[in-house]
Steps between C-alpha positions, in 0.01 A plus 500: 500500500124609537511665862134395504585129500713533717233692715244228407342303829439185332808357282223344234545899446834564597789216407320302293280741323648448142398126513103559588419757252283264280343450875452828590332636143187246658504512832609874620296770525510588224380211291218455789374822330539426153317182554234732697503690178482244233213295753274851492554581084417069486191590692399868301532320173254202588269734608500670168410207338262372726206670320414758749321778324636777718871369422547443143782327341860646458653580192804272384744805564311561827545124563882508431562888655360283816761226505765744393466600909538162604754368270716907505463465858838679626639574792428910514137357471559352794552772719220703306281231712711520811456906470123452495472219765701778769150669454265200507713298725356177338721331206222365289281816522809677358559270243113564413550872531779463248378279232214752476733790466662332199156465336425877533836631384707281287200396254518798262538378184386149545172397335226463724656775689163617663359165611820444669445763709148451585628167598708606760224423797508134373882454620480294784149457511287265713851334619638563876918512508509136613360440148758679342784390773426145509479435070904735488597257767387184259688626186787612708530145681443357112769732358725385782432142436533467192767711365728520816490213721408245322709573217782510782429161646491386200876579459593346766302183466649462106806551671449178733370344222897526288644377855288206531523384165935592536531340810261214469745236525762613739510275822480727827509400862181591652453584907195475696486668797837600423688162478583283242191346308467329180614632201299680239601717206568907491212479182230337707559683817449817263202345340328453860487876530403596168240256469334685846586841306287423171225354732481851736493699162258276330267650837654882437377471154115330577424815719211641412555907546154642602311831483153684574338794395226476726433816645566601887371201677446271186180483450526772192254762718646793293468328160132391538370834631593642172393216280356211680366378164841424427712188555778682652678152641502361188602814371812501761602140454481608128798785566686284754550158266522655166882476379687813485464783330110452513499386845749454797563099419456377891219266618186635653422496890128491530482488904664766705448808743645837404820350393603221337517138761952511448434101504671503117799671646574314793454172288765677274729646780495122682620375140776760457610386890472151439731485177735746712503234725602237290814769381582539832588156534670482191681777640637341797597230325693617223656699782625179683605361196737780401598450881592160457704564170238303265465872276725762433434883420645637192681761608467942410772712479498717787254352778563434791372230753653634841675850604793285666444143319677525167428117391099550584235471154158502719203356419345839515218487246360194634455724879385788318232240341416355815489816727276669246264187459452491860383919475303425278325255622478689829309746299281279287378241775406844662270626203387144485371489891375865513330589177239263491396658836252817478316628838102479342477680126804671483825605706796633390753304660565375183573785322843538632565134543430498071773788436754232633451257194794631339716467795427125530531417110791726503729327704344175376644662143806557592566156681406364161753718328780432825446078408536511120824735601672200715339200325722684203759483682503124590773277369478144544822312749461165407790422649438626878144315427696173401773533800175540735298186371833303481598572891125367582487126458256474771262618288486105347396409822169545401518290140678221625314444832144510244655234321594299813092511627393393119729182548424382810788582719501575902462878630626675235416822600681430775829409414544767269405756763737305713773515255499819352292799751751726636784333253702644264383263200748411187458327214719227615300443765155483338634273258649269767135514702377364167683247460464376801119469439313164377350616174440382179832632327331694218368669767806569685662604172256760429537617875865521501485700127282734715664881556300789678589639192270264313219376774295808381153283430325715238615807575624598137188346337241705741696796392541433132116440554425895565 
């Protein structure tokens, strides 16, 4: 084993570092600096075609020898910049610094060789780091997004979808507050939670990921004093909404100090944390159910659910799911108070508060992961869920004592509290209280054809329905 994961501090890096590495190519440091990277080659190449005499146009090989940095971008490139930033002890300046060291000596040989280098003073130019900082933060939120976590949730709500539409019809004693309560169906209950699922990720999706390039207190100061003839906002908003490879694909903040307002992100954190939410539940209750028999776990070779239990299968995955959920969301309802908050133009609380994204979509990743694991695992019992819903007559209580008001008779609430709370209820007895009643006998038939295995109202239909 790696001795540095075992050495790692935080176990998204340590024991579960094999299942975040789609994660961590976005959100480490090191993709923070090939976004940094891509956002200031985005920027260089706009400004070559933006018709300014004193910069002209690149070549097509100058063009491409440009993205070759972003899109080569390796790992010993990485600590070229982490060499240079020792010295500057700023991270974007040394990202600067090295972008402009590639221009001067890896461009023999590339047409347009000499008016790369004579470009190397427009790297970075008019922009403060926040501009750079705050557009890599956008496409590394929008690469996380879209190819890891929603993809993810995704899985697991197509997985709920198969176990609705599987378990639509079977009958299953439901318990509010714990005790006994009409019946539903394993489908619909299953349907409840995916239908709040697709509705929290419908509000993931509509996020709108926002970015500046504004200049050091956004008001572009810098910009203007070198051309104020030119329209350098609609120049910006130009870079920030074109699509990729043109421009950086995000949606264009007009309105901000020296960084960028965080609003976007905490809309987008409070989404992640609010369809966390919604798993945790699901959690907890696929938990209980396994508890109470209703599912089984298909069993692996070799694992083990207690060091002196033999007979124990745990419902591990769906803890791991929970307990992670509930980190992450620790961490995300954190970014989501504090980022919006800067002390007048700028402070840089956020700063360090932002290099935590990856720990709260991490371990929101790998609850993801942890929950398609033990839904997987989940075997239907239908017959512990039929033993439980025929040992609770009482649930009829309800049905029969409805009928009762619609025809008139005395207190019927009241006699079927009297006769069945805190009794053990059979179907023998049920039957007898309905015979016993004055009611037109189609109506007593259908009452006394009732079983808590049928008295599920729509249940099956509301779930066929999703």
């Amino acid at each position: 084993m790696n001795t540095s994961t075992i050495n790692a501090l935080s176990p998204l890096d340590g024991r579960y570092a094999s299942k975040l590495e789609a994660l961590r190519v976005e959100l480490s440091e090191f993709g923070y600096m090939r976004r940094r990277v891509q956002v200031e080659i985005t920027w260089l190449l706009a400004l070559s075609q933006a018709g300014l005499k004193e910069l002209p146009p690149f070549t097509k090989q100058a063009r491409d020898h440009l993205w070759s940095l972003f899109k080569g971008f390796s790992m010993a490139d990485a600590e070229a910049i982490k060499v240079i930033e020792k010295t500057t002890n700023h991270d974007v300046k040394a990202v600067e610094y090295w972008l402009k060291a590639q221009l001067a000596k890896n461009t023999l040989g590339v047409e347009g060789h000499s008016a790369m280098l004579a470009a190397t003073e427009w790297v970075h130019f008019s922009l403060t780091s926040e501009d750079i900082n705050n557009c890599s933060h956008a496409l590394m939120l929008k690469a996380a997004r879209d190819e890891v976590l929603q993809p993810a949730l995704s899985r697991v709500t197509g997985l709920l979808r198969q176990m609705v539409k599987d378990f639509a019809h079977i009958p299953m004693l439901s318990r509010t507050h714990g005790q006994t309560a009409s019946p539903t169906t394993v489908g619909k209950e299953l349907a409840n939670v995916l239908v709040r699922c697709e509705r929290a990720m419908s509000r993931l999706i509509r996020v709108e990921l926002r970015a500046k390039m504004n200049g050091a207190v956004g008001n572009y100061n810098a910009h203007l004093s070198a051309w104020p003839e030119f329209d350098w906002e609609a120049f910006s908003k130009k870079v920030i909404e074109t699509p990729e490879p043109l421009g950086l694909g995000l949606n264009f903040q007009p309105f901000s100090t020296q960084i960028e307002p965080h609003d976007y992100m905490a809309e987008l954190f409070d989404a992640v944390a609010r369809t966390n939410t919604i798993l945790i539940d699901l959690s907890r209750d696929i938990w209980g159910y396994v508890s109470l028999g209703y599912f089984k776990q298909k069993l692996r070779d070799g694992e083990v659910g207690s060091s002196t239990m033999p007979h124990k299968v745990n419902p591990i995955d769906f803890e791991n799911a929970e307990g992670n959920l509930g980190l992450a969301n620790a961490v995300l309802r954190h970014m989501a108070e504090k980022l919006p908050v800067s002390r007048w133009q700028r402070d840089l609380t956020d700063s360090t508060v932002l290099r935590n994204i990856g720990v709260g979509l991490g371990y929101a990743a790998l609850a993801y992961q942890s929950l398609m694991t033990g839904l997987n695992k989940l075997e239907i019992n239908k017959a512990a869920i039929a033993e439980d819903l025929d040992s609770s007559w009482e649930v009829l209580a309800e049905p029969i004592q409805t009928v009762m008001r619609r025809f008139g008779l005395p207190q019927p609430y009241e006699q079927l509290k009297k006769f069945t709370r805190g009794e053990a209820m059979t179907a023998e007895l049920m039957r007898g209280f309905i015979e016993g009643l004055e009611l037109p006998q189609e109506e007593k038939d259908r009452l006394l054809a009732m079983t808590p295995a049928t008295y599920t109202g729509k249940a099956a239909e509301l779930a066929k329905r999703v």
